[in-house]
C-alpha positions as CSV (number, residue, x, y, z in Angstrom):
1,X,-35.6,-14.6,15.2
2,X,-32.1,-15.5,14.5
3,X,-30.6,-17.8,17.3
4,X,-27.3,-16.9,19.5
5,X,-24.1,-18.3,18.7
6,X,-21.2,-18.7,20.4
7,X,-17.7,-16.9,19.2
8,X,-14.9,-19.5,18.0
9,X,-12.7,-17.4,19.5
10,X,-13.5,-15.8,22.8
11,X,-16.7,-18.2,23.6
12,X,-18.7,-15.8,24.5
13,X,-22.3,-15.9,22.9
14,X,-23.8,-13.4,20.2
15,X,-26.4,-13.1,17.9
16,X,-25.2,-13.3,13.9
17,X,-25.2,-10.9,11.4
18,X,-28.8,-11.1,9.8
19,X,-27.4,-11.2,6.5
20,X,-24.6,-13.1,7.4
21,X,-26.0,-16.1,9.3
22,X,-23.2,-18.2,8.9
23,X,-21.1,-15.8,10.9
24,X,-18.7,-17.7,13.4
25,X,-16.9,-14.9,15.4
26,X,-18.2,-12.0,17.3
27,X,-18.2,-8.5,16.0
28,X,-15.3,-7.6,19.0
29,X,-12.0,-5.9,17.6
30,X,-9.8,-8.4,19.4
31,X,-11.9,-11.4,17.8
32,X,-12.3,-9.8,14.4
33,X,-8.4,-9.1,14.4
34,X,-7.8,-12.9,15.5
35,X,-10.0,-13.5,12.7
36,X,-8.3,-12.1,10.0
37,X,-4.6,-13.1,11.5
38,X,-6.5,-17.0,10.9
39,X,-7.4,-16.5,7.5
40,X,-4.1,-15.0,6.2
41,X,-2.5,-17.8,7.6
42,X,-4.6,-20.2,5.9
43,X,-4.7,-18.3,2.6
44,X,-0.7,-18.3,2.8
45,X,-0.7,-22.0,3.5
46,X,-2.7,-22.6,0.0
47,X,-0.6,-20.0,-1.7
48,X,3.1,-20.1,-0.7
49,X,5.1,-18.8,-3.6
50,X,2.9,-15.4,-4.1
51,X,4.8,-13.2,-2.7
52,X,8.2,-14.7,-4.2
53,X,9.2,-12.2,-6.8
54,X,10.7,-13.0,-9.5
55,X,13.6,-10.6,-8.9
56,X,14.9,-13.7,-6.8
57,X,14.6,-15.8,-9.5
58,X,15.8,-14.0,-12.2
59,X,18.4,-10.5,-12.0
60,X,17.5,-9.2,-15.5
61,X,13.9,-9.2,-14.0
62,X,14.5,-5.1,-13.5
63,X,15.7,-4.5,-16.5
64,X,13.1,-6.2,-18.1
65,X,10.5,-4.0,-16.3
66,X,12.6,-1.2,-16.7
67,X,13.0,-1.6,-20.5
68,X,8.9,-2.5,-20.8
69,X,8.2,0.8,-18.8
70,X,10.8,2.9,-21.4
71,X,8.8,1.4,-24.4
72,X,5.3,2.4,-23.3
73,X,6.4,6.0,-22.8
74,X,7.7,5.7,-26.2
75,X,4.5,4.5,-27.9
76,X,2.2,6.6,-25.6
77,X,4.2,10.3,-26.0
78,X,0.6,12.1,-26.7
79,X,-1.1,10.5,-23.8
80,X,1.3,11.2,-21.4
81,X,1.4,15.2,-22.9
82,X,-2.3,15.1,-22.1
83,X,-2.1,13.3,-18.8
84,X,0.5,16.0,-17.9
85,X,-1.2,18.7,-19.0
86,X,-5.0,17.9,-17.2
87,X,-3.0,16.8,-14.2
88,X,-0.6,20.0,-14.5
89,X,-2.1,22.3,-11.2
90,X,-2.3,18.7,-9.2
91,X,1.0,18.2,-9.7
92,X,2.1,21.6,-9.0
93,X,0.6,21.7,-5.8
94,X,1.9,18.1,-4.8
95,X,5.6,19.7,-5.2
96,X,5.3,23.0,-3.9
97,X,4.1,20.9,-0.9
98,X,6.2,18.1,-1.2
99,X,8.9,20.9,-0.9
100,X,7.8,22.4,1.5
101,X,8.1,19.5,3.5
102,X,11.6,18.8,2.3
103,X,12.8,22.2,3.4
104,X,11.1,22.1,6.4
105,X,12.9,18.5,7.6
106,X,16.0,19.4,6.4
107,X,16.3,23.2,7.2
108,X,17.4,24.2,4.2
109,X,17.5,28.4,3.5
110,X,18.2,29.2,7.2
111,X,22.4,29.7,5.7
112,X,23.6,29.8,3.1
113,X,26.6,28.6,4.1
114,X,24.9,25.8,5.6
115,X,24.2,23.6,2.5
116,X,27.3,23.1,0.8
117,X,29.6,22.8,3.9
118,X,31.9,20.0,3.7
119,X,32.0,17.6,6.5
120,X,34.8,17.9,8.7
């Protein structure tokens, strides 16, 4: 029988995981949030330049993507023909509800009038 430990966090005494006997923190929300609050810290502390883009390095970095992105379309026409046209009733429905939406929040069609007034 596995033996109780006691939470690094909150003190309070529980029994491990049974396939995790090396556990260290309870299985409590408020520990297992503490928990993971501790380990990104530490993982940022070994690794402080990862989230330093290179876009702050470097201004042509966008272009560069921008350019690599344009290039790939170019050499992969047919599989983005076939892409499109497997994915065609997906996509459909993703605008027809993405408009929807769009209408909805910006109460377009109630005037016609409405849309193309100038501001005042």
């Amino acid at each position: 029988m596995t033996e109780e430990k006691f939470c690094k966090i909150c003190g309070k005494s529980f029994v491990p995981n049974k396939y995790r006997t090396n556990q260290t923190v309870c299985s409590s929300l408020e520990c297992q949030y503490q928990r993971q609050l501790d380990n990104m810290k530490i993982w940022r502390g070994h690794n402080p330049n990862y989230f330093k883009y290179k876009e702050s390095q470097d201004s042509s970095w966008k272009e560069t993507c921008r350019h690599r992105s344009l290039e790939w379309r170019k050499k992969h026409q047919e599989y983005l023909k076939l892409y499109r046209e497997e994915h065609r009733e997906r996509h459909r429905n993703y605008m027809k509800e993405y408009m929807r939406e769009y209408r909805k929040k910006h109460k377009i069609g109630q005037g016609a009038g409405d849309i193309f007034q100038s501001p005042a």
